[in-house]
N, C-alpha and C positions, 0 to 999 in steps of 0.2 A: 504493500500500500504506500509507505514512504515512496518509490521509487517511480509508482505511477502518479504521487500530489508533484513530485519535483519536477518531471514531466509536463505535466500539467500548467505548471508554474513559470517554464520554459518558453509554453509556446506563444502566449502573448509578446515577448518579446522577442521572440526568433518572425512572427507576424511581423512586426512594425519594423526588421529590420530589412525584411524582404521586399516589404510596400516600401521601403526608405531609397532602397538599391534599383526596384520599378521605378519610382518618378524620378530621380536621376538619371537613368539610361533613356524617358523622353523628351529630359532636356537635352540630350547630347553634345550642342557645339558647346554650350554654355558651361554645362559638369568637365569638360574637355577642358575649357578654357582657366576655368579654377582648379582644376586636379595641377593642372601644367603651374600654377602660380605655386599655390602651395608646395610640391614638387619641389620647383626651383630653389625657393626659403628653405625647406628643409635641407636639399643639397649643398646650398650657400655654410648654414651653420654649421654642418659635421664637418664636409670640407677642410673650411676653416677651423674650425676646435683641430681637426688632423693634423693638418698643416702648423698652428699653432704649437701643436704637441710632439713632432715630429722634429721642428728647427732647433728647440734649442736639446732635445735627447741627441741628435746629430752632434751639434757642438761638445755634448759633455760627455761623448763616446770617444771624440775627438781627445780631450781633457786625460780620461784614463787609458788612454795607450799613449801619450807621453807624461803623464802625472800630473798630479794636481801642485808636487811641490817645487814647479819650473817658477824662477824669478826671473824679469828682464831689465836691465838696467840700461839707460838709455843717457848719452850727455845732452844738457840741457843749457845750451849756452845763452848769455846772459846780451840783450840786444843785438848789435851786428857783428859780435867778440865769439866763434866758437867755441867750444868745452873741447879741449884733447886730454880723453885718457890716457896716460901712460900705460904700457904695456905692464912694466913692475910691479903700478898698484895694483892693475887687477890680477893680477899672478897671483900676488899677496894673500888676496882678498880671505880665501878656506883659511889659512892660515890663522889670521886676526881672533878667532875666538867668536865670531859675531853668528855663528849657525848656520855659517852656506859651507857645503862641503865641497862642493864644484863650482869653478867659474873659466868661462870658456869664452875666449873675446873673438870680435870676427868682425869683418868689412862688406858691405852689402851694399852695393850701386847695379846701376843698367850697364849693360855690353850689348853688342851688335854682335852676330855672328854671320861669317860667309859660311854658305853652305849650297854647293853647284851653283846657281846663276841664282837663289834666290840670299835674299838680307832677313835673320831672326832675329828678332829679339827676345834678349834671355836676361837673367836675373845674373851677377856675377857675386860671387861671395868666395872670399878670403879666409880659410879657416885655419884654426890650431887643430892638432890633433881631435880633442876630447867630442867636439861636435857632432861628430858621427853617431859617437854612443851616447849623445844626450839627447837626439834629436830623434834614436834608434831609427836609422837607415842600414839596408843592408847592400852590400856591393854585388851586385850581378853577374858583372865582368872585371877583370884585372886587379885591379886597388886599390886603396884610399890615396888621398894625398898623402906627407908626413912631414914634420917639421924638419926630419932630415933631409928633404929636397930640395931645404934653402931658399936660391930665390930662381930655382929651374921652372923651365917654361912647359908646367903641367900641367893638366886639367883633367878633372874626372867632371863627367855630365850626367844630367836627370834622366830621369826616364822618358819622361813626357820632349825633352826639350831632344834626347836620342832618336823619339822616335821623326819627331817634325823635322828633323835635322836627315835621317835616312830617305823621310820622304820627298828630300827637297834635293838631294843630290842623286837622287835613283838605286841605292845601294846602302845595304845596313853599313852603321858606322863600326869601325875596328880599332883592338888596341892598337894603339902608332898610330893612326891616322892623324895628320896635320890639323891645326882647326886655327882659321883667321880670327882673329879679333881684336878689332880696334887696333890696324896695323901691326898687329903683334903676332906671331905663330908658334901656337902650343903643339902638345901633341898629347895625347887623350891614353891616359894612363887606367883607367876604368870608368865603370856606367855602374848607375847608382840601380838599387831596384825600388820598386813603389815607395812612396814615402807620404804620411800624413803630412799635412800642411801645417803648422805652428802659428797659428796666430799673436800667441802674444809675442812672437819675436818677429812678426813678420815677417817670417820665412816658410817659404817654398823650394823647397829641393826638389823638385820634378823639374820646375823649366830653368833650375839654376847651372849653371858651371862653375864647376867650386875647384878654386886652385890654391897652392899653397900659401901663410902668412905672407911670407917674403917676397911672394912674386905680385904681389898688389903694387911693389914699387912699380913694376914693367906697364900695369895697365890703367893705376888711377893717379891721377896729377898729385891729391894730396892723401894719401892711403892712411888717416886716421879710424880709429876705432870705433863702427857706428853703433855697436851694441853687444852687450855681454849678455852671454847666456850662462846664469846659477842655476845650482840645487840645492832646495834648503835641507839640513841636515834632520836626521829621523827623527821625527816627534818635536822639531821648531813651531815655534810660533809666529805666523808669517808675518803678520803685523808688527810686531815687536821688532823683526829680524829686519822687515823693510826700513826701517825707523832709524835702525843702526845703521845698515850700510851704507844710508845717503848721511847719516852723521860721520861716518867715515872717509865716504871721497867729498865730505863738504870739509874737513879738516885739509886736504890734500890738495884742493884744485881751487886754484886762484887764475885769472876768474873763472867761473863757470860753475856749475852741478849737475845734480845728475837728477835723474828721474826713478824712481824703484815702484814697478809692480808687479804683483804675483797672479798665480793662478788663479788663488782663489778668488783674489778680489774682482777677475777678469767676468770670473764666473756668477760670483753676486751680480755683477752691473750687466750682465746677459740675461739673468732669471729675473731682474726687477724689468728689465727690457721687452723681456718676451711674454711678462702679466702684461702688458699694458697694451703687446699689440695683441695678444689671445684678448683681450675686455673689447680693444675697437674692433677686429672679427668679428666677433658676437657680436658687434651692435650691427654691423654691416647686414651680417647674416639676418638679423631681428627683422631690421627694415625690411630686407624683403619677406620675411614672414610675413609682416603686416600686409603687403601689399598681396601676395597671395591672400590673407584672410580678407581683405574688403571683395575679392575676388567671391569669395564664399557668400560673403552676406550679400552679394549683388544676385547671385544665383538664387538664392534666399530669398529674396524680397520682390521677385521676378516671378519665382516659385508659388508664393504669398496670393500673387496678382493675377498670376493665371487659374489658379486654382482655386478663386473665393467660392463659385459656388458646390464644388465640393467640401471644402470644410461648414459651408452654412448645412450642409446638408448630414453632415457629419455629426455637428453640434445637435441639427433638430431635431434626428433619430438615439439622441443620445449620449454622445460623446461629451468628457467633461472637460474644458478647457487646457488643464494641464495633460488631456492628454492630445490636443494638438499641439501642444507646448513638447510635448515629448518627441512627435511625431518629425518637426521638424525639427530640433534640436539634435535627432537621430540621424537622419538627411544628413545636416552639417558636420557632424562626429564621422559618419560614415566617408563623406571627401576628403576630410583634412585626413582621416588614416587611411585610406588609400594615400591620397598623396604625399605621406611622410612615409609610406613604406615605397615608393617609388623614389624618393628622393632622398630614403639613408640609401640604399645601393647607387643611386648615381654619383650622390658626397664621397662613399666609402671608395668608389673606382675612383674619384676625381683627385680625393688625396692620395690614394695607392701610386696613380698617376705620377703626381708630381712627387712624390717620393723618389720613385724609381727615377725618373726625367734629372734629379739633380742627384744621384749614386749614393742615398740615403737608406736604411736597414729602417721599414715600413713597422711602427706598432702603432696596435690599434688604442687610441686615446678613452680612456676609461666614461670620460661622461657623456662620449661625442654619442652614442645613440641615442640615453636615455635622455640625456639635455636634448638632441635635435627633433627625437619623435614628442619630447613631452611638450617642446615648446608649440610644433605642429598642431598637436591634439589642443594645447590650450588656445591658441589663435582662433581653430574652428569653432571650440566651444563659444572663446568670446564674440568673435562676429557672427556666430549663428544664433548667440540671443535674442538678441533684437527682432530679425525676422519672425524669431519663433513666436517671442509677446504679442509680436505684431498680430499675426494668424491668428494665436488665443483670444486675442481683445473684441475680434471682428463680431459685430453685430447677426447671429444667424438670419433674418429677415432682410437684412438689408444684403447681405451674401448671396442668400437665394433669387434675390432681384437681381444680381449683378449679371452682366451680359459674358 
């Protein structure tokens, strides 16, 4: 008996959803035209929440495969006066007691490279030794540079910038191979393999050519030290430790100073960065929610007008207001979820999309359905109010006159 009352119980509104899904398929251009709006909003929000939620997990995947405890220290010259680090202090630096266990200084400007008849341009950078293994790069082909190569005319190349470089003279590049630059001719002592990018130090070793310290005499006018790359030692405190170090090269360097940031902090001002563009998404996204739900209420109240004298007649055999209030309020509920379930699969392929499009590892953002289908369903419900009252209010005599 319980399982034939819940049955029973059932069918009234398995009824009203049926006649809800009937007079929507004889509106047809019109339910088309609203499914397509709401749709769109709902795809705009997830989308975005993805996209939102995917940039900065990119970035701080980035973060731990080179560590969170990279510092970079940058000189920061004082008006038209540049800042030159000596070489010694920052040699010094692990030494001092201040919490960096490594520091690795290096020279970073543009080059031109000849390459067959075409001109590339590439990143040039000047390294010490340690750079490699701070930066974890691995060698592909032949060798790193070394401080033993003095001020010999070597180059080891990226990958990216090997490959543009093979493409542009018709043939893979080889160890010995000659390589012009900016009048100068190296010869390519090995090829790097993939390499994450480093943002805090502004480096890219893919399309860089990295040659020895001492050979930046041969290719840059004035081959000062544009940035140290530390590591802070195990269990520092980066803050603290940043505080020091620029208290250190500020004792040391007349004129001039230096600039010290770390990871984390890189990291904090990325997370407070990317709440604020994830809140404008969602509002972008909102808007068009909205404009899909006036979609709904216009169907709605179109709905309302076509159809008065069947609700007068609805009313006059019966019916009690709140359940034309229901009736169309069902309608409404029934388009916005259709159209929020057509429009998390177009969101969810739209940020897969762009995920993929920029060499991103795709996960799926924890609130982007339940926030995009909830906010759907709730726009439906709200602009399907009105239409709905509207129906309930209706005079049944004056309904039944109507043409």
């Amino acid at each position: 008996m319980p399982a034939v009352s819940g049955s029973r119980g059932l069918a009234p509104f398995r009824e009203v959803v049926l006649d809800g899904v009937s007079n929507l398929q004889a509106l047809k251009g019109r339910t088309l035209l609203a499914l397509t709006g709401i749709a769109i909003g709902t795809a705009a929000v997830i989308a975005m929440l993805l996209v939102g939620h995917n940039a900065p997990a990119e970035a701080l995947r980035q973060f731990e495969v080179m560590g969170v405890d990279l510092v970079a220290i940058t000189p920061r010259g004082e008006g038209t006066t540049p800042t030159i680090l000596p070489l010694e202090t920052v040699r010094a630096l692990p030494s001092q007691g201040l919490g960096i266990a490594q520091a690795v200084p290096f020279i970073a400007t543009g080059t031109m490279i000849r390459a067959g008849g075409a001109t590339i341009q590439a990143n040039l950078v000047a390294v010490t030794d340690g750079l490699y293994a701070l930066a974890k790069v691995a060698v592909a082909q032949g060798r790193r540079t070394s401080e033993l190569d003095g001020f010999a005319p070597f180059v080891v190349l990226g990958a990216d910038l090997t490959r543009d470089m093979a493409a542009a003279a018709g043939r893979p590049v080889r160890i010995g191979d000659p390589v012009r630059m900016d009048d100068q001719v190296l010869t390519v002592v090995g090829v790097l393999g993939p390499a994450f990018p480093v943002p805090l130090l502004s480096l890219d070793l893919n399309r860089s050519a990295v040659i020895p310290f001492g050979t930046a005499r041969r290719l840059v006018p004035d081959p000062q030290i544009t940035t140290v790359a530390a590591r802070l030692a195990p269990g520092a405190d980066d803050r603290a430790i940043a505080a020091r170090v620029a208290d250190y090269f500020h004792a040391r360097l007349r004129p001039g100073d230096v600039q010290v940031q770390t990871a984390r902090q890189l990291i904090d001002g990325l997370e407070q960065q990317m709440r604020v563009y994830g809140l404008l998404l969602l509002a972008i996204g909102a808007v068009s929610l909205v404009v899909g739900g006036v979609g709904v209420m216009n169907v709605m109240l179109m709905s309302v007008m076509e159809r008065r004298r069947e609700i007068g007649l609805r009313l006059a055999i019966g019916a009690r207001r709140r359940d034309i209030r229901t009736m169309f309020l069902t309608e409404a509920l029934i388009l916005a979820a259709l159209g929020s379930l057509l429009g998390t699969g177009l969101g969810t392929l739209a940020g897969w999309l762009f995920a993929e499009a920029s060499g991103w590892s795709f996960l799926a953002a924890p609130l982007a359905l339940p926030l995009g289908g909830g906010m759907a369903l709730a726009v439906g419900l709200f602009f399907g109010s009105y239409p709905a009252a509207r129906a309930a209010r209706l005079d049944p005599i004056a309904a039944l006159r109507a043409e």
